[in-house]
KOLZAKE-904174 format. One record per atom (N, C-alpha, C): chain; residue in three letters; residue number from 1; x, y, z; atom name. Coordinates in steps of 0.1 Angstrom, whole numbers, always signed. Example, Ala and Ser with C-alpha at 12.3 -4.5 7.8 and 13.67 -1.06 7.14 Angstrom:
residues 2
<atom chain="A" resn="Ala" resi="1" east="+132" north="-57" up="+78" name="N"/>
<atom chain="A" resn="Ala" resi="1" east="+123" north="-45" up="+78" name="CA"/>
<atom chain="A" resn="Ala" resi="1" east="+132" north="-33" up="+78" name="C"/>
<atom chain="A" resn="Ser" resi="2" east="+128" north="-22" up="+71" name="N"/>
<atom chain="A" resn="Ser" resi="2" east="+137" north="-11" up="+71" name="CA"/>
<atom chain="A" resn="Ser" resi="2" east="+129" north="+0" up="+79" name="C"/>
***
This chain:
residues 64
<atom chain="A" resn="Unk" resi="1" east="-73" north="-465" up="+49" name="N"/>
<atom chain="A" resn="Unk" resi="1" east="-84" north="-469" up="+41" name="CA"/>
<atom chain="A" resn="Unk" resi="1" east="-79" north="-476" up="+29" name="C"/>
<atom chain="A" resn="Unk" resi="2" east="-70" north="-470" up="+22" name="N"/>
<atom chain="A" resn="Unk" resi="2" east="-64" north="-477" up="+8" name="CA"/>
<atom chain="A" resn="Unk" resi="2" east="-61" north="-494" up="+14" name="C"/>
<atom chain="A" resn="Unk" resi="3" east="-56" north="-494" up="+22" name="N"/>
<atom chain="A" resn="Unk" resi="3" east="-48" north="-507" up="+30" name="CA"/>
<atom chain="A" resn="Unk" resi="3" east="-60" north="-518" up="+32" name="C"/>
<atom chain="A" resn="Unk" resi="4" east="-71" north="-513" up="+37" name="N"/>
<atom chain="A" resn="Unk" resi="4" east="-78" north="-522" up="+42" name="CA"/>
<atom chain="A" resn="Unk" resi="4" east="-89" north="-524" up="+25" name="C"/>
<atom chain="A" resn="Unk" resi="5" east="-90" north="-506" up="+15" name="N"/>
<atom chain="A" resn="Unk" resi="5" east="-93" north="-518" up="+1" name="CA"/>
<atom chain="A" resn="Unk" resi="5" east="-87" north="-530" up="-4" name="C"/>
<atom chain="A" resn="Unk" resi="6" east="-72" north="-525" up="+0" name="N"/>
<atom chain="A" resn="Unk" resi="6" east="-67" north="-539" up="-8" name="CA"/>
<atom chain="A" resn="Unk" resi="6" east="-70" north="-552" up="+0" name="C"/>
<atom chain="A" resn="Unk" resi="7" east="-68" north="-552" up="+12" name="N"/>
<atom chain="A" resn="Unk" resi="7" east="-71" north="-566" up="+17" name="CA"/>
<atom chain="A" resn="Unk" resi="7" east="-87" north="-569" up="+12" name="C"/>
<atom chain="A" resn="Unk" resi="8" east="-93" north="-558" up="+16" name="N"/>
<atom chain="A" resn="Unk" resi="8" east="-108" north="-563" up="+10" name="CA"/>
<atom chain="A" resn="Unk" resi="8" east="-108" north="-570" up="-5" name="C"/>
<atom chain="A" resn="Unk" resi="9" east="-100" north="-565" up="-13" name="N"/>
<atom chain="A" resn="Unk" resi="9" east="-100" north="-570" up="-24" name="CA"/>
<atom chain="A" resn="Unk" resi="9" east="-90" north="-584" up="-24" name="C"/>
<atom chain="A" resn="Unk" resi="10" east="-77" north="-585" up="-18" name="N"/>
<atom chain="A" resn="Unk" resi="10" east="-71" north="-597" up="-17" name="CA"/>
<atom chain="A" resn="Unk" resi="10" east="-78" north="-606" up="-11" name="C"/>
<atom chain="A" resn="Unk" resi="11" east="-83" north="-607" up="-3" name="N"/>
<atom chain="A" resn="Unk" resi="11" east="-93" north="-614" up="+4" name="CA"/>
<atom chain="A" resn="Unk" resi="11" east="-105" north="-621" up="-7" name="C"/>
<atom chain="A" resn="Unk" resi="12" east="-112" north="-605" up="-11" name="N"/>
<atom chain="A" resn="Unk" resi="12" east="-120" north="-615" up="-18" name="CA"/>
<atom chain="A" resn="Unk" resi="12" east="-123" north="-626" up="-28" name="C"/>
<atom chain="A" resn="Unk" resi="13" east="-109" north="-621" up="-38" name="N"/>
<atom chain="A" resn="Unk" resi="13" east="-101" north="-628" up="-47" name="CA"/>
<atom chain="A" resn="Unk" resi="13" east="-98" north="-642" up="-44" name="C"/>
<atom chain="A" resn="Unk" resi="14" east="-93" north="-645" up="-34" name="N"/>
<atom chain="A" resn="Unk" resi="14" east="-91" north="-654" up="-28" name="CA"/>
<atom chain="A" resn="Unk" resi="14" east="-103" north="-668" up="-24" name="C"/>
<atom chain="A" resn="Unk" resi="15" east="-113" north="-658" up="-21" name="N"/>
<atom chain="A" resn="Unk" resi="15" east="-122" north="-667" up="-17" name="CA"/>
<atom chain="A" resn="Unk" resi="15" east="-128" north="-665" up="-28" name="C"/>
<atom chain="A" resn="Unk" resi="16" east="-129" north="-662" up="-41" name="N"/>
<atom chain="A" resn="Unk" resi="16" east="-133" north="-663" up="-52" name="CA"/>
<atom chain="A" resn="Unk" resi="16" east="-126" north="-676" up="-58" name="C"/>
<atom chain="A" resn="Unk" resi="17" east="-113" north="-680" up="-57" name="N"/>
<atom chain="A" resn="Unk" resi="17" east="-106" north="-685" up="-58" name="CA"/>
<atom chain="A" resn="Unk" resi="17" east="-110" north="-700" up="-52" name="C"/>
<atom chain="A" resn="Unk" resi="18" east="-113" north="-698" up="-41" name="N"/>
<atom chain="A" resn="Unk" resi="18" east="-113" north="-710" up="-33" name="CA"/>
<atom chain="A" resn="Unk" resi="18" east="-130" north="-715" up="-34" name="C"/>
<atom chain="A" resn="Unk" resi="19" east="-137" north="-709" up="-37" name="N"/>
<atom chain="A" resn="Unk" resi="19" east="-154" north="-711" up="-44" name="CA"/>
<atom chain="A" resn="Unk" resi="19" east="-149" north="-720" up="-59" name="C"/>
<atom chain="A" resn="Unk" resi="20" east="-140" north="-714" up="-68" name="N"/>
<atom chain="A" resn="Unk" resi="20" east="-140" north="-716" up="-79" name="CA"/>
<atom chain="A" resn="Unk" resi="20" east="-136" north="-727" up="-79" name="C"/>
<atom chain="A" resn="Unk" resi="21" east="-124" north="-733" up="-74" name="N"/>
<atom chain="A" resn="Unk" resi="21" east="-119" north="-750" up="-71" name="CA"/>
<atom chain="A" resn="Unk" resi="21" east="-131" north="-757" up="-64" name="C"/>
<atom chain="A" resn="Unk" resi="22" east="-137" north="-751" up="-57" name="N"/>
<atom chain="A" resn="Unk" resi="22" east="-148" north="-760" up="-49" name="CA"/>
<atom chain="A" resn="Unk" resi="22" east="-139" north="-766" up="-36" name="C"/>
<atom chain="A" resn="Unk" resi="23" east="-132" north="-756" up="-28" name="N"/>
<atom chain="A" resn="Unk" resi="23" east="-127" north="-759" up="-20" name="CA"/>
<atom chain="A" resn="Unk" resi="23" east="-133" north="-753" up="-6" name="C"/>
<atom chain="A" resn="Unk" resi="24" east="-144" north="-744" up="-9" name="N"/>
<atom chain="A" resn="Unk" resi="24" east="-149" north="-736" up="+0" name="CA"/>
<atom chain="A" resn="Unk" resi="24" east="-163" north="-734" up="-6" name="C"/>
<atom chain="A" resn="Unk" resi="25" east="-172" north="-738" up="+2" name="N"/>
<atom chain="A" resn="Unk" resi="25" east="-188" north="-737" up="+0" name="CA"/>
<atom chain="A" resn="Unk" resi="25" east="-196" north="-722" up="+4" name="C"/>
<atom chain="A" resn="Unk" resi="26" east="-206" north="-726" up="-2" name="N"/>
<atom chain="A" resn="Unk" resi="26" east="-212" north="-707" up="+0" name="CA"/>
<atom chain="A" resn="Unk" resi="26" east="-215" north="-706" up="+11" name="C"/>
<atom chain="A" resn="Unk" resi="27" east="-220" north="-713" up="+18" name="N"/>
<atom chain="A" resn="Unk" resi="27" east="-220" north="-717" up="+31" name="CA"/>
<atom chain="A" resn="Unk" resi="27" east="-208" north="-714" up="+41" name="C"/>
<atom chain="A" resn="Unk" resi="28" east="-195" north="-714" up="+38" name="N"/>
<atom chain="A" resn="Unk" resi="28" east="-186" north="-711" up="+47" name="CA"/>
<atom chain="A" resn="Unk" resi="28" east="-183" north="-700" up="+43" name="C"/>
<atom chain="A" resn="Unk" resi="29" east="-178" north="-696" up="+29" name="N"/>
<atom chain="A" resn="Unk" resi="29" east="-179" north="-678" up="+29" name="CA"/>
<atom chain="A" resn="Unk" resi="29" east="-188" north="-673" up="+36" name="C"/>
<atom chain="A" resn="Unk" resi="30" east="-201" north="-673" up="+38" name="N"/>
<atom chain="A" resn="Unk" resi="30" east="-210" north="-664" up="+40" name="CA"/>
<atom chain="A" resn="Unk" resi="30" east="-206" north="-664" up="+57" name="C"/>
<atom chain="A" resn="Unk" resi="31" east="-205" north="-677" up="+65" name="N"/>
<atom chain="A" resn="Unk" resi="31" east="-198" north="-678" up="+78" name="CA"/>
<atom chain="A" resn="Unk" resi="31" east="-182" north="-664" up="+76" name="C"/>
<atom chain="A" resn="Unk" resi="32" east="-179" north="-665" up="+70" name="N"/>
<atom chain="A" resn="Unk" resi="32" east="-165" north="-658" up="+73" name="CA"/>
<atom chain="A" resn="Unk" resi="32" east="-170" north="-644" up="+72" name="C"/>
<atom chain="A" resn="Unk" resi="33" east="-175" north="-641" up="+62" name="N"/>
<atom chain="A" resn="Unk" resi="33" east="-183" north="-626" up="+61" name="CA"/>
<atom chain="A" resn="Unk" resi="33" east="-191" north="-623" up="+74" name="C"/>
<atom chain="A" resn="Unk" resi="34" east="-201" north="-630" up="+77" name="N"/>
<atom chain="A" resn="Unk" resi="34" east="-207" north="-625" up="+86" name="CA"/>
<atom chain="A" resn="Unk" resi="34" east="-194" north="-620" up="+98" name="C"/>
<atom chain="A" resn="Unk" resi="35" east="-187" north="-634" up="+102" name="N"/>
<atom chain="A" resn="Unk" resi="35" east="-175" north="-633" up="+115" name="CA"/>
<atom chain="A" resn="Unk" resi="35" east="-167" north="-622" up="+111" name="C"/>
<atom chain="A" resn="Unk" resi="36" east="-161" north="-614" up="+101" name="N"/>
<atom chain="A" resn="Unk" resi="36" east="-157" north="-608" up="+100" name="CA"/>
<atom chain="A" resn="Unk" resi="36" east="-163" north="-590" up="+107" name="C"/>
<atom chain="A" resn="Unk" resi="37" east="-175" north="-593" up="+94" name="N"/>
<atom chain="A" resn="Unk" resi="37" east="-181" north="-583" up="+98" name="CA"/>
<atom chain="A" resn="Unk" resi="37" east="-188" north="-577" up="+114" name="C"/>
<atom chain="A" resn="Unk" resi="38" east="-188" north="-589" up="+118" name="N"/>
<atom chain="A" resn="Unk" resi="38" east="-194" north="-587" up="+138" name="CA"/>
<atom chain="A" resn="Unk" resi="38" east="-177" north="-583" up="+140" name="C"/>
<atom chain="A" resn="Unk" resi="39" east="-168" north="-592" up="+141" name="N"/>
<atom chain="A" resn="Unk" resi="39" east="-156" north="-589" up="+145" name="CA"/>
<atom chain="A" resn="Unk" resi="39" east="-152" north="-571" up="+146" name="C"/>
<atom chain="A" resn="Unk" resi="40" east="-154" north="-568" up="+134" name="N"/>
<atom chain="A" resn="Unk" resi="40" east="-156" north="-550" up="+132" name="CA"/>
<atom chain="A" resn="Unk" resi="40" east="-160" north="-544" up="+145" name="C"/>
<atom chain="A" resn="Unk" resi="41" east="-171" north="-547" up="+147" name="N"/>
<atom chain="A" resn="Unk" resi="41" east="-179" north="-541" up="+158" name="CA"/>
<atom chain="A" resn="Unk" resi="41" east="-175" north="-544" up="+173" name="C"/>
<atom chain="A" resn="Unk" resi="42" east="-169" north="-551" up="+176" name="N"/>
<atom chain="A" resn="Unk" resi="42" east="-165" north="-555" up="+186" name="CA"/>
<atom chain="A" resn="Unk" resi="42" east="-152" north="-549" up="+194" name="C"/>
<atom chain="A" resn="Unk" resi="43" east="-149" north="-548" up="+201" name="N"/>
<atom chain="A" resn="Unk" resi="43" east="-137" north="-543" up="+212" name="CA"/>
<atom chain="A" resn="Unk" resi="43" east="-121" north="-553" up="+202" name="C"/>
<atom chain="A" resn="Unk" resi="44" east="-120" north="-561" up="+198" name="N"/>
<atom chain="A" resn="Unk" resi="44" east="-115" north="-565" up="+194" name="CA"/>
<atom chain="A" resn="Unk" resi="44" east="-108" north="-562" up="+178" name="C"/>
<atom chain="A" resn="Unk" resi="45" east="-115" north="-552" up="+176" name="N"/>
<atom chain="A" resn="Unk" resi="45" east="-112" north="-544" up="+158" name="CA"/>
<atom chain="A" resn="Unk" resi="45" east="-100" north="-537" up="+160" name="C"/>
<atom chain="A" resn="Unk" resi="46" east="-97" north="-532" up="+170" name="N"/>
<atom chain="A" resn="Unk" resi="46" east="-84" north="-522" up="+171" name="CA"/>
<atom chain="A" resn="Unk" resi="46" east="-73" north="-530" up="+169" name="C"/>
<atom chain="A" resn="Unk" resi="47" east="-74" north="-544" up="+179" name="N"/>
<atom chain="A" resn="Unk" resi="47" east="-66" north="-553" up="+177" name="CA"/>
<atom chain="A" resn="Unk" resi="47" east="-60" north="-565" up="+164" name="C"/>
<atom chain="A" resn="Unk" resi="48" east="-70" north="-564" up="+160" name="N"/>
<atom chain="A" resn="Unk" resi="48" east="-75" north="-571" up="+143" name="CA"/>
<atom chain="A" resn="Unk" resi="48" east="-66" north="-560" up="+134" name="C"/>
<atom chain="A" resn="Unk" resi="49" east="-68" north="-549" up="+139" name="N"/>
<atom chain="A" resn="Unk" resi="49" east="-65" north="-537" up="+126" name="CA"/>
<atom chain="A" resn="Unk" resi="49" east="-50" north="-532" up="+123" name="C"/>
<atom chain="A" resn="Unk" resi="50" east="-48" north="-533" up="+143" name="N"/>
<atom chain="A" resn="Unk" resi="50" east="-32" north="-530" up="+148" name="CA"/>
<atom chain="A" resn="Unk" resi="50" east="-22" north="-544" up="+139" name="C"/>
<atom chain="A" resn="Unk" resi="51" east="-28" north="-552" up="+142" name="N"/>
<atom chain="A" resn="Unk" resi="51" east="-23" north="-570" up="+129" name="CA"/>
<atom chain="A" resn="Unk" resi="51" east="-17" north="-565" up="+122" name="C"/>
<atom chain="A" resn="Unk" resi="52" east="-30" north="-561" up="+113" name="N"/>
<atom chain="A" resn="Unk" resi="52" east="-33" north="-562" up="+96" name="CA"/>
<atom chain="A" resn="Unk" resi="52" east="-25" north="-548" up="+95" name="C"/>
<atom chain="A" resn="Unk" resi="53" east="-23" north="-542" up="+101" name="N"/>
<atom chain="A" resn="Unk" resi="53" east="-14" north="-527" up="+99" name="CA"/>
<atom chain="A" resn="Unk" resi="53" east="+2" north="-532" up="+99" name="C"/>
<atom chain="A" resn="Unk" resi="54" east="+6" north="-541" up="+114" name="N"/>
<atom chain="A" resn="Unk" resi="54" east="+20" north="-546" up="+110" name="CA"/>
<atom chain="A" resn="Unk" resi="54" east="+26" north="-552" up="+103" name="C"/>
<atom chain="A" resn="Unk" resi="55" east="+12" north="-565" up="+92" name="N"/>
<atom chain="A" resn="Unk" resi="55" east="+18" north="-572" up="+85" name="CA"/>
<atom chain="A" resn="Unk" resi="55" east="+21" north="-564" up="+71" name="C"/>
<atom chain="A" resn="Unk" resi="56" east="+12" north="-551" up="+69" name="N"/>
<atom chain="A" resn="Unk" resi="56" east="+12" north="-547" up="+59" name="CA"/>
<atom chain="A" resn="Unk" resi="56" east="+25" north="-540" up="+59" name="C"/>
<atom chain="A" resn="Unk" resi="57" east="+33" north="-536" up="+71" name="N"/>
<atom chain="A" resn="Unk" resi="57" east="+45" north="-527" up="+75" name="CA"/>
<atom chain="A" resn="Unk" resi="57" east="+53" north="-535" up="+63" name="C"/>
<atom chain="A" resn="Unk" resi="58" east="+53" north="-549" up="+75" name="N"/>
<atom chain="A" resn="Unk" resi="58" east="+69" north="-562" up="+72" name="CA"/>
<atom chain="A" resn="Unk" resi="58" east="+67" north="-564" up="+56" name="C"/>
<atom chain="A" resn="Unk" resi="59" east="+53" north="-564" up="+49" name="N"/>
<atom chain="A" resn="Unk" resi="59" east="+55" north="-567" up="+35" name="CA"/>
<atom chain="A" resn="Unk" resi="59" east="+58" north="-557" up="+26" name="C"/>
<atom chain="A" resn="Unk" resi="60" east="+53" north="-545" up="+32" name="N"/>
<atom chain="A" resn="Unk" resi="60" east="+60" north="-531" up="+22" name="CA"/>
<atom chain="A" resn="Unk" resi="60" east="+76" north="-530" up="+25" name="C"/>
<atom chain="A" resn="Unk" resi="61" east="+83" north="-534" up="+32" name="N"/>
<atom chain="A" resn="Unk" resi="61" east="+94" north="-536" up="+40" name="CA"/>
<atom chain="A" resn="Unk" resi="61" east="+102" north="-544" up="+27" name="C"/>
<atom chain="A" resn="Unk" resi="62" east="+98" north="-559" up="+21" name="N"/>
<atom chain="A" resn="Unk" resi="62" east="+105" north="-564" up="+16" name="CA"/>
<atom chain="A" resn="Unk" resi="62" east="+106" north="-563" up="+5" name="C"/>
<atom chain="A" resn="Unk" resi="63" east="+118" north="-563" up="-4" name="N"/>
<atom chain="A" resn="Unk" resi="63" east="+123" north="-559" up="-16" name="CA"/>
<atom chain="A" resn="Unk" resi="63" east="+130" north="-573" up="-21" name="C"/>
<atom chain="A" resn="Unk" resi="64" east="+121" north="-575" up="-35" name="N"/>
<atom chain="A" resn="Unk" resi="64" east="+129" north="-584" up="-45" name="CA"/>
<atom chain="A" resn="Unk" resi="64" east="+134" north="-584" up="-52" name="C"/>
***
């Protein structure tokens, strides 16, 4: 749960980010939210989550 707040939060930052430059219209976030959110629901989430679980492995992994 903590894992997937922060991506929620990195994530949204980001596209806060990318609204703010005017590189991304409200119109395509709201596309990405919706795709995300169906993605959830679908046979496909375990696979999406198993991802977002490895990448978060390899980045707690690395030391600067």
């Amino acid at each position: 749960m903590l894992v997937s707040m922060s991506a929620v939060l990195l994530l949204g930052l980001l596209i806060w980010f990318l609204l703010r430059i005017r590189y991304l219209r409200w119109m395509d976030a709201l596309l990405c939210g919706a795709f995300g959110f169906l993605l959830s629901k679908t046979v496909a989430a375990p696979f999406a989550q198993a991802f977002l679980d490895g990448v978060n492995g390899f980045l707690g992994q690395l030391r600067f």
